[in-house]
C-alpha positions in Angstrom: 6.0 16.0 4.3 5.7 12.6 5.5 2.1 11.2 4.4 1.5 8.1 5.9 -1.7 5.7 4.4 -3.1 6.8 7.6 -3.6 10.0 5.7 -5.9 8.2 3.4 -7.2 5.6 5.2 -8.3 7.5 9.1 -11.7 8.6 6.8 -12.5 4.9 8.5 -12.0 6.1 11.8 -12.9 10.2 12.0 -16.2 11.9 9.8 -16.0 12.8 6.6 -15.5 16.5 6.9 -12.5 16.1 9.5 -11.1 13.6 7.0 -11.6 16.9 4.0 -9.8 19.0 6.1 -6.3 16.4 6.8 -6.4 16.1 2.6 -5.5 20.2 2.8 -5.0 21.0 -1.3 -7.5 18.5 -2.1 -10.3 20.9 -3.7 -13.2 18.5 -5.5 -13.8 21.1 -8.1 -10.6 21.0 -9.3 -10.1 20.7 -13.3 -9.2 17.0 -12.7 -11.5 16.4 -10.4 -15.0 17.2 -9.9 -18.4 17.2 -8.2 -20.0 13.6 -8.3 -22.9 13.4 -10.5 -25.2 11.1 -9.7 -25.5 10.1 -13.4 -21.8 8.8 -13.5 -21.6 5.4 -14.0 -19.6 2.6 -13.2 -16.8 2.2 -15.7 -15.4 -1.0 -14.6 -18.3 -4.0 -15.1 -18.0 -6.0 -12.1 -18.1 -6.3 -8.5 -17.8 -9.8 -7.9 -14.4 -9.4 -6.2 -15.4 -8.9 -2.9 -12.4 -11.4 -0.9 -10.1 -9.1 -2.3 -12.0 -5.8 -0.9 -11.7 -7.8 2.7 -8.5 -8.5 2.2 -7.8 -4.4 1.6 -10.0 -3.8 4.7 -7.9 -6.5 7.4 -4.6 -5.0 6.4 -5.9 -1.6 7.1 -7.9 -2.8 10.0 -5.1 -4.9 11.7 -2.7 -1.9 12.0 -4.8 0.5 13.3 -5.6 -2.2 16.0 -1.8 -2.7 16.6 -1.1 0.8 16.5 -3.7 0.8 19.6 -2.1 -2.3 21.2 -3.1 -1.2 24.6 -6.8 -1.7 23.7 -6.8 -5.0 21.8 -6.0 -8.4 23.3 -3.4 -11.3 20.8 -6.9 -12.9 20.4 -8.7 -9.7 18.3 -5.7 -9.5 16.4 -5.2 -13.2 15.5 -8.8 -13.4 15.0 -8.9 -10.9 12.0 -5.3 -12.5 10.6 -6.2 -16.3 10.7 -10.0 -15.4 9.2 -12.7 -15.6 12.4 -14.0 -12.5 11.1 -17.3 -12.5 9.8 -19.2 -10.9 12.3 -17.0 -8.5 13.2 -17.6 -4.9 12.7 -16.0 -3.3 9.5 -13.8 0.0 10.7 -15.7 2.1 8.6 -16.6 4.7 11.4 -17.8 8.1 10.1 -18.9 7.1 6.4 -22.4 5.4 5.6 -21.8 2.4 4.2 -23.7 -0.2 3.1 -22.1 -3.1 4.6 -21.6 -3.2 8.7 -19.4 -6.3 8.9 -16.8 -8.3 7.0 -19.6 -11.3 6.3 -21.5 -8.3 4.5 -18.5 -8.2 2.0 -17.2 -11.8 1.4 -17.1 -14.6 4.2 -14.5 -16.8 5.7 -11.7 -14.7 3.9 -8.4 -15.9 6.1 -5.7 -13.1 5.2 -2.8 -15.8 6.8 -3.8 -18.4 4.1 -2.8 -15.9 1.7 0.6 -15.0 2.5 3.3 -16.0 0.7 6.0 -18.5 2.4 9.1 -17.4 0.9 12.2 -16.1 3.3 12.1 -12.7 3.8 15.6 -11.4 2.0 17.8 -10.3 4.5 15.5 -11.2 7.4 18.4 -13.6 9.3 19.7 -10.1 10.1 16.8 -9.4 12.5 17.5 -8.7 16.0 15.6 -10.6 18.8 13.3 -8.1 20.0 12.3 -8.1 15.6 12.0 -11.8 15.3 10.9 -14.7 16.6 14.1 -16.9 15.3 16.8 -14.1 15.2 19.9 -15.4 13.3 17.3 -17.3 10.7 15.3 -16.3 7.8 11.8 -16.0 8.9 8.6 -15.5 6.3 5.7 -12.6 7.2 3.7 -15.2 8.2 6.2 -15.4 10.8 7.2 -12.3 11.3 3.1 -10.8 11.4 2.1 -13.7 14.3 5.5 -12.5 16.2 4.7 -8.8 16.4 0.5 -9.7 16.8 2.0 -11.5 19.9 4.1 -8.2 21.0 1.4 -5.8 20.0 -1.6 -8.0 21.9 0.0 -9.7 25.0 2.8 -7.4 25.8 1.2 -4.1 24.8 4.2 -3.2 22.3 3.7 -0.6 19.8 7.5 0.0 18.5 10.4 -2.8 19.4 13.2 -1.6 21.4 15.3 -1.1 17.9 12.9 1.4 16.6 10.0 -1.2 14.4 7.1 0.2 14.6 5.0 -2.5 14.3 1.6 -1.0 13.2 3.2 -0.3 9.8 4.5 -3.5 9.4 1.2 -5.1 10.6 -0.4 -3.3 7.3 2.5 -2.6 5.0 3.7 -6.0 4.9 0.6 -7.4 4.5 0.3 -5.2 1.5 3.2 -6.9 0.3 1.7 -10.5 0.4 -0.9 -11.2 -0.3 -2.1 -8.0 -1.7 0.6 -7.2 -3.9 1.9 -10.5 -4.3 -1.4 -12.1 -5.3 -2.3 -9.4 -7.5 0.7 -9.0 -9.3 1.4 -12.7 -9.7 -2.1 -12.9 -11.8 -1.4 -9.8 -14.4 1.5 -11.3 -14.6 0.1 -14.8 -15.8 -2.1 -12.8 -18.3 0.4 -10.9 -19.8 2.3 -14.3 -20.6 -0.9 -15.9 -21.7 -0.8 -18.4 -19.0 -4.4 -17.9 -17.9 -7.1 -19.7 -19.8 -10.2 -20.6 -17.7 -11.8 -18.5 -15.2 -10.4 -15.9 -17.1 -13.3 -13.0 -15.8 -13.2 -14.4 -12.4 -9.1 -14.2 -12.1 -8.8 -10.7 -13.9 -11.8 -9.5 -11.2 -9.2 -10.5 -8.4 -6.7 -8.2 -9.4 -9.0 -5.3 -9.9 -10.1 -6.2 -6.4 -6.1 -6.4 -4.7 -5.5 -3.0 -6.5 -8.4 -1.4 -4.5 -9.7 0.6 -7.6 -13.4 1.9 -7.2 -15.3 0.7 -10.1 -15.0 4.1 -11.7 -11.9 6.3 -11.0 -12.6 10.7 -12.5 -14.8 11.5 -9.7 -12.2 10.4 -7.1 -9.4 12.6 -8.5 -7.7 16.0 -8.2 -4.4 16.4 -9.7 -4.8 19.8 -9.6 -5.0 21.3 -6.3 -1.3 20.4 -5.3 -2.5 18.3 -2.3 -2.6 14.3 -3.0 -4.6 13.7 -5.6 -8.2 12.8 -4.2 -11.0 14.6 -5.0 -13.2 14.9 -1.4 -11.3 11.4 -0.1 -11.7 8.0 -0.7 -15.4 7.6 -0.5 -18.0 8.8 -2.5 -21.5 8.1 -3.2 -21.3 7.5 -7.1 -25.0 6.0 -8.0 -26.3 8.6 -5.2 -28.3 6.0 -3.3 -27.0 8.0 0.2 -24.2 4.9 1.0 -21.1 4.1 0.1 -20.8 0.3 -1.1 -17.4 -0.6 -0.2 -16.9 -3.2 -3.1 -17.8 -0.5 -5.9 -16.9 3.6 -4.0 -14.3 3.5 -2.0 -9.8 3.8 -3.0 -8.1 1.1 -0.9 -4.6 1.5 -0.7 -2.3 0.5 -3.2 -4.9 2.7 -5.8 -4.4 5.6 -3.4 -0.8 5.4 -3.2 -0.8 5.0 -7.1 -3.1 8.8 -7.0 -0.7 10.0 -4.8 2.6 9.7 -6.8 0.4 10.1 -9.9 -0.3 13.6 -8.2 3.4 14.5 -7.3 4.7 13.3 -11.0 1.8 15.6 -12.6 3.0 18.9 -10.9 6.7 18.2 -12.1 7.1 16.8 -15.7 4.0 16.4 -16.3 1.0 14.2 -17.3 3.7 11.4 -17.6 3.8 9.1 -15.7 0.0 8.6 -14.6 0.3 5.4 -12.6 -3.6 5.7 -11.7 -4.7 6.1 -14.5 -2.8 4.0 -16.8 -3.5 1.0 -14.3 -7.1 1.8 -14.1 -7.8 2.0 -18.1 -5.8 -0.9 -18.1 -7.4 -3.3 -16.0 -11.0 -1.9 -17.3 -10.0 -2.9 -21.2 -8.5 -5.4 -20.5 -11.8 -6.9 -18.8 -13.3 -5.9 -22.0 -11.2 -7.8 -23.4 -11.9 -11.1 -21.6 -15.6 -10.3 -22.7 -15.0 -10.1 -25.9 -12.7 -13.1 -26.0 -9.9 -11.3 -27.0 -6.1 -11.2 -25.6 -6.1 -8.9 -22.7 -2.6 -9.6 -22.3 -1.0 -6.1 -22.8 -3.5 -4.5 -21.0 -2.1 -6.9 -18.3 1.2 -5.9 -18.5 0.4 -2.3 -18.6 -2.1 -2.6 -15.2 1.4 -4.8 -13.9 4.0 -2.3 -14.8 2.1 1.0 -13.1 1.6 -1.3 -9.9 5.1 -2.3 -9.7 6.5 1.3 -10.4 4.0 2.7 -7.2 5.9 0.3 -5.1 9.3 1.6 -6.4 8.6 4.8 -5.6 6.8 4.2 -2.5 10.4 2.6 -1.0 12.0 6.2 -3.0 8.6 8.4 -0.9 9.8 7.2 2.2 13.8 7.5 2.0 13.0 11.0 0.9 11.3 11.4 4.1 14.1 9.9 6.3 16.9 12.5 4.0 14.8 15.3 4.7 15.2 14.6 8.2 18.8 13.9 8.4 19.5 17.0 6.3 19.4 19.5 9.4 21.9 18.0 11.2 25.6 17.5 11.6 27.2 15.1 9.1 29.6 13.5 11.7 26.5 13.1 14.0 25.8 9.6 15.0 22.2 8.8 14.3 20.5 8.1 17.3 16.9 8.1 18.6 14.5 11.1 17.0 17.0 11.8 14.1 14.4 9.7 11.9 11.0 9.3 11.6 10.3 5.2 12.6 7.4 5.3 10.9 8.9 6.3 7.3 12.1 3.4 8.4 9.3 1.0 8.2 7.4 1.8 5.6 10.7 1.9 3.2 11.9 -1.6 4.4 8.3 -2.9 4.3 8.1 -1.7 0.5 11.5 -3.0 -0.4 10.0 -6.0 0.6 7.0 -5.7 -1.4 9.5 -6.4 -4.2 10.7 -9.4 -3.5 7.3 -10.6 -4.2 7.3 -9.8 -8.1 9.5 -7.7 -9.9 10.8 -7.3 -13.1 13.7 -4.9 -13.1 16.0 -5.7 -10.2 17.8 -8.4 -9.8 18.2 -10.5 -6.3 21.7 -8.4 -5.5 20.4 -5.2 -6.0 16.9 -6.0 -4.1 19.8 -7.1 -1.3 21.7 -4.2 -1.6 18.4 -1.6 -1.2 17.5 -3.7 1.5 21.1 -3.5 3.5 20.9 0.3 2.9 17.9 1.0 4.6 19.1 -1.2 7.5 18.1 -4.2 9.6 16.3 -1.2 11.9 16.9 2.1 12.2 20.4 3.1 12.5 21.7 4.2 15.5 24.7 4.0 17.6 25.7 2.7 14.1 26.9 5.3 11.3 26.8 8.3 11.0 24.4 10.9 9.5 26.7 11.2 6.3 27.0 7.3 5.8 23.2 7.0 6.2 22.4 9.5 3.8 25.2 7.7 1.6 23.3 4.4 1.9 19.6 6.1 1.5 21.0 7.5 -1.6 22.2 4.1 -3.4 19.0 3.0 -2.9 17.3 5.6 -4.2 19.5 5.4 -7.2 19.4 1.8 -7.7 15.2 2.1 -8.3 15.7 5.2 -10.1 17.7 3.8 -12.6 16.0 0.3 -13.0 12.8 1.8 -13.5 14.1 4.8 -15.5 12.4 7.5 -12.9 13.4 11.5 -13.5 15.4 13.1 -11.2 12.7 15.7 -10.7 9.8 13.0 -10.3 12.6 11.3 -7.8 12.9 14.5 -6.0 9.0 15.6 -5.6 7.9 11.4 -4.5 
């Protein structure tokens, strides 16, 4: 079943109860999960990471706005990219929460400051209607302001090649900064490169991995849905609202429930991506209180992160195999054979890489992102070559990061 962030991330834009109902499986009693208690407290001992929350709220924000083109100008969407954003409302329709607008949060955050500069691998290989300089490498800076301009002046919700560009509007920004950022500071931990600020750095990772500041309550492995325990937002210290900084599972921590969830009902406990990040990242600020080396806690919080990302790029290739599998192997793919949306979310994710990995070398990162294509596929192989190529990728992360076949096959 294809599950979109959307599936996660719509309790901003529908009430609560619909949002229970999507999350079918999901049961908040379950042996993993539970009823909040109002006595639960919060496990991770800060909240002074509230750029980062902002940061999770614009990606989210800017592609539901792009995925409803027709109903916001180039203006709102450059306006929430390049930072003129304090006053604006927060999408949090349908929850109580106990900020209203992004100034509530953190002020002047500008998400296109953040974004990293580097050539997207591979991105010369864009067509026209995907790029603003096709035929050169361009950066997501580049590539974000081209398709703000498609979505907002020309009403354009997917390119003529099959991009659909509210995923990349949020998935690539997940990439960089979110990813990017995060990753590159547990990575300076774990090789001791960090020494002032120390609290204040390892806050801003906790922050880009969207963790609530305590993770039980929010989690179901049990029920055989995806892994959250009556969605992402819960009233923890029962004061009837839902601080955003401190309650709520942004995106990258929901995807890490998510595969956490599939992994659990296969081989196992192992590997728990949620919670292994989570404990992580909360010792590790332990750590930096008790002036001691949080460095492997680093690497541990760093490893689960990068494997999430792995598989999400596996998640979403299984969701484009599963639809090629009903049809003819000498078929040429056209139009409908695959779902655009999981396309994009696999090539946005590949991409995530680029921005820090530690098993994959540049040629392989290449070679994933050739086999999931420039854009979706058609008039150009056939059904069995594509499934040929989705299946190289798939083995080249399974064996780098050591996945199971039967983890491989339930993400």
């Amino acid at each position: 079943m294809q599950r979109s962030l959307f599936r996660y991330t719509t309790v901003f834009l529908l009430p609560l109860l619909a949002f229970g109902l999507v999350l079918t499986g999901c049961d908040s009693t379950g042996s993993s999960g539970g009823n909040v208690d109002e006595t639960d407290s919060f496990a991770y001992p800060s909240s002074t990471y509230g750029a980062e929350t902002v940061t999770n709220l614009l990606a989210f924000d800017l592609g539901v706005k792009v995925g409803n083109a027709s109903n916001n100008s180039e203006t709102v969407l450059d306006e929430l990219y390049t930072g003129t954003i304090d006053d604006k409302t927060l999408p949090t329709s349908g929850i109580s929460a106990q900020q209203s607008t992004y100034g509530d949060i953190a002020s002047g955050v500008d998400i296109s400051s953040l974004t990293n500069d580097a050539d997207l691998l591979q991105s010369a290989n864009l067509e026209s209607s995907d790029s603003p300089s096709s035929g050169s490498s361009i950066t997501t800076d580049d590539m974000l302001t081209f398709y703000f301009e498609q979505a907002g002046a020309n009403d354009v919700a997917t390119t003529d090649n099959g991009i659909v560009l509210s995923q990349f509007a949020e998935k690539m920004l997940l990439g960089t900064p979110i990813y990017g950022q995060g990753a590159s500071i547990l990575s300076d931990f774990a090789n001791g490169n960090v020494s002032s600020n120390q609290a204040e750095q390892w806050d801003k990772a906790f922050g880009y991995f969207g963790f609530p500041r305590t993770l039980e309550p929010f989690l179901d492995y049990s029920g055989g849905g995806e892994g959250l325990a009556s969605g992402p937002a819960q009233d923890i210290d029962g004061n009837e609202s839902v601080d955003l900084t401190s309650e709520y599972v942004y995106t990258w921590a929901a995807y890490a429930i998510e595969r956490s969830t599939a992994a659990s009902n296969t081989d196992g406990p192992s590997p728990d991506f949620a919670r292994d990040a989570f404990n992580a990242l909360v010792e590790g600020r332990e750590d930096i209180e008790n002036d001691e080396d949080p460095s492997s806690h680093a690497q541990t919080a760093l490893d689960a992160w990068e494997k999430v990302v792995a598989v999400n790029v596996i998640h979403y290739v299984n969701s484009m195999e599963g639809s090629l599998s009903g049809l003819d192997d000498g078929k040429t793919i056209a139009q409908g054979d695959i779902d655009e949306g999981a396309w994009g979310e696999a090539k946005a994710f590949a991409w995530s890489l680029q921005y820090y990995n530690s098993e994959l070398s540049t040629t392989q990162l290449n070679d994933i992102l050739k086999d999931v294509g420039n854009a979706p596929p058609y008039g150009e192989v056939t059904v069995s070559e594509y499934e040929n190529d989705l299946a190289d990728a798939t083995q080249i992360l399974q064996d780098a990061y050591s996945f199971s076949d039967s983890n491989v096959a339930a993400w």
